[in-house]
Residue frames as a rotation matrix with the C-alpha (Angstrom) as fourth column:
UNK 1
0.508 0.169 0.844 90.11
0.768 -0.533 -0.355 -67.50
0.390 0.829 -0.401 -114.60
UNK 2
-0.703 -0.669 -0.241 92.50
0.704 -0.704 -0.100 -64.10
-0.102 -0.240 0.965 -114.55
UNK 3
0.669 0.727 0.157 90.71
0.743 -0.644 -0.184 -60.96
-0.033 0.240 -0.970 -114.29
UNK 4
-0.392 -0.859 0.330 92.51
0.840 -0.481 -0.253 -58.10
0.376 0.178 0.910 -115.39
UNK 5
0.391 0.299 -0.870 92.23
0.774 -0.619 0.135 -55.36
-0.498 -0.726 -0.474 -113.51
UNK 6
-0.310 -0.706 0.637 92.56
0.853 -0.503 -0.142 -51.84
0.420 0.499 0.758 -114.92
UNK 7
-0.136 -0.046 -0.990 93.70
0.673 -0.737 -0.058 -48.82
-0.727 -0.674 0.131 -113.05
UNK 8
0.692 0.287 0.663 92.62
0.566 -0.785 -0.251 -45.36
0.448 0.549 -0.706 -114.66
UNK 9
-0.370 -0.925 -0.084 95.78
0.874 -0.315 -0.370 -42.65
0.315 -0.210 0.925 -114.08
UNK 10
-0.419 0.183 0.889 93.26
-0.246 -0.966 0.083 -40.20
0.874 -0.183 0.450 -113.21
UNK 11
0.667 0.689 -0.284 91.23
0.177 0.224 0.958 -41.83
0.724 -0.689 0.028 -110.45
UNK 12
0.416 -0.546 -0.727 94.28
0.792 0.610 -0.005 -42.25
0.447 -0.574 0.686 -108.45
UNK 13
-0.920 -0.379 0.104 95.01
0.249 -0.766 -0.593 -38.52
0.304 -0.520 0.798 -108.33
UNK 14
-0.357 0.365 0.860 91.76
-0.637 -0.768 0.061 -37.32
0.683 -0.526 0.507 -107.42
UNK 15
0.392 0.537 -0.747 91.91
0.281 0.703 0.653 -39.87
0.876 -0.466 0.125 -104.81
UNK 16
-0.229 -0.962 0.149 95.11
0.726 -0.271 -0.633 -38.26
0.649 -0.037 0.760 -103.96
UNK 17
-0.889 0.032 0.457 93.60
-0.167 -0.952 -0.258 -34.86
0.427 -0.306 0.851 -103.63
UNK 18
0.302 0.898 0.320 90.11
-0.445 -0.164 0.880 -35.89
0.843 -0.409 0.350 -101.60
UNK 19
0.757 -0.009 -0.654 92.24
0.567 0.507 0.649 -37.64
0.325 -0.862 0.389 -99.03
UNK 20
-0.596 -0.778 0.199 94.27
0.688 -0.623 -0.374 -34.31
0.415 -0.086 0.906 -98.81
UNK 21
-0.408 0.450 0.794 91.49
-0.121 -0.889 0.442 -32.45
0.905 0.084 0.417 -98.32
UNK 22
0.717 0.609 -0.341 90.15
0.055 0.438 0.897 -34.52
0.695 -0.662 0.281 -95.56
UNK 23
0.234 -0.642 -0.730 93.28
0.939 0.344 -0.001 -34.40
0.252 -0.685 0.684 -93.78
UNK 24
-0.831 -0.425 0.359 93.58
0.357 -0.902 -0.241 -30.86
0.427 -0.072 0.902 -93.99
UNK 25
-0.024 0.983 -0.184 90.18
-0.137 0.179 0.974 -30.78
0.990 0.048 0.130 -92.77
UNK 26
0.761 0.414 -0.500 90.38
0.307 0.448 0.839 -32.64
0.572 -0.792 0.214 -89.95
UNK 27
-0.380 -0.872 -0.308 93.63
0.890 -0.254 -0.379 -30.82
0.252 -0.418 0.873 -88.73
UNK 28
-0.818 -0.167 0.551 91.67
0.139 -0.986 -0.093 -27.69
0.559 0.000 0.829 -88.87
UNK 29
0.443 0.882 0.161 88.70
-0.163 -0.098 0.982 -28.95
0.882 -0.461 0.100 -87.21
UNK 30
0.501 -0.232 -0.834 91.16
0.724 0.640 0.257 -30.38
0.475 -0.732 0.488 -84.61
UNK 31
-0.806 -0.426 0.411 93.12
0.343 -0.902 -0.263 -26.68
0.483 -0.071 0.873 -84.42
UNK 32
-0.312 0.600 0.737 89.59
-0.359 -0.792 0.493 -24.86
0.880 -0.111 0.462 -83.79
UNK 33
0.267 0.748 -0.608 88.65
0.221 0.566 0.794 -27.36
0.938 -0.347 -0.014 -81.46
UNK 34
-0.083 -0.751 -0.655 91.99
0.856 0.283 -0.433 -27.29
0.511 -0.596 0.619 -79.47
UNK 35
-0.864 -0.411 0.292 91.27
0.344 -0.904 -0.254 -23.03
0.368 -0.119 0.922 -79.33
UNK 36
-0.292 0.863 0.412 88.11
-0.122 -0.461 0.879 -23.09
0.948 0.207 0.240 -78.13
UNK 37
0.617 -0.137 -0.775 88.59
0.635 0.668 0.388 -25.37
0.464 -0.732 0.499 -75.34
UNK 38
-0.670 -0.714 -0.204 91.87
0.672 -0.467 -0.575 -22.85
0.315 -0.522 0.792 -74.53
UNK 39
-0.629 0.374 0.682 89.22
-0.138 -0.917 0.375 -19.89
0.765 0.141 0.628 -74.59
UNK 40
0.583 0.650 -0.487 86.57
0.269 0.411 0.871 -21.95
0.766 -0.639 0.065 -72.40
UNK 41
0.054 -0.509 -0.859 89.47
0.997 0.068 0.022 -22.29
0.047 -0.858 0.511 -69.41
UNK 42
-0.915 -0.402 -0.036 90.40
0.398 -0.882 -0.252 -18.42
0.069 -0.245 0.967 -69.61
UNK 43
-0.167 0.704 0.690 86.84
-0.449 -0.678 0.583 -17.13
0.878 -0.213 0.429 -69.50
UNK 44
0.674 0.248 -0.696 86.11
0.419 0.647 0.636 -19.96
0.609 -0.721 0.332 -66.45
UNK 45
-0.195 -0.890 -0.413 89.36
0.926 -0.028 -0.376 -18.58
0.323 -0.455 0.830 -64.98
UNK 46
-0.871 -0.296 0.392 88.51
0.322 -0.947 0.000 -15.06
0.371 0.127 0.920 -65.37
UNK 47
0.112 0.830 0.546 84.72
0.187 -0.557 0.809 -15.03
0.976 0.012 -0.217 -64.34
UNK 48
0.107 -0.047 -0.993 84.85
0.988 0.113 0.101 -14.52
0.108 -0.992 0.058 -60.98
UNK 49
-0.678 -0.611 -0.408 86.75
0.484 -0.789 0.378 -11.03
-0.553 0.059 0.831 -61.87
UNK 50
-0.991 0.132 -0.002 84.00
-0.109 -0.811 0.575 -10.17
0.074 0.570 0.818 -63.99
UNK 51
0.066 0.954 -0.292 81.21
0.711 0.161 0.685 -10.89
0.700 -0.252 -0.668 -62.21
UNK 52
0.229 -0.120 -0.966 82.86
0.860 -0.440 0.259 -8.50
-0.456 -0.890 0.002 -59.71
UNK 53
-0.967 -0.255 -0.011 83.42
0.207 -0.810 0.548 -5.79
-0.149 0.528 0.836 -62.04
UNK 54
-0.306 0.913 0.270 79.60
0.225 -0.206 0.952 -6.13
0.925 0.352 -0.142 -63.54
UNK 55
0.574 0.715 -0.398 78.02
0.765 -0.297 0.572 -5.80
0.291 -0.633 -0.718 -59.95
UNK 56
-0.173 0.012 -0.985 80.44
0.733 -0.666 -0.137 -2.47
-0.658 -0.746 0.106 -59.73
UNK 57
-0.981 -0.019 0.192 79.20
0.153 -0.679 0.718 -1.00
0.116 0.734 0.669 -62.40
């Protein structure tokens, strides 16, 4: 037996646009991640200098 398959012309876009959204998503979770990680290394880098600043104050 044939089965006929039938595609709906809407489904396909808002498949379109929920695998856009996810991708834009995950680029921006992958951005914040990338800056937080940069921030971590400069405060590590930097305590030392401000632990010596806080015990002259």
């Amino acid at each position: 037996m044939k089965e006929d398959i039938i595609i709906d012309e809407n489904e396909d876009l808002e498949l379109g646009k929920k695998n856009k959204g996810v991708n834009i998503l995950t680029i921006l979770t992958i951005i914040g991640s990338i800056t937080m990680v940069v921030f971590l290394l400069f405060g590590e880098m930097n305590m030392d200098k401000s632990y010596e600043q806080h015990i002259m104050i």
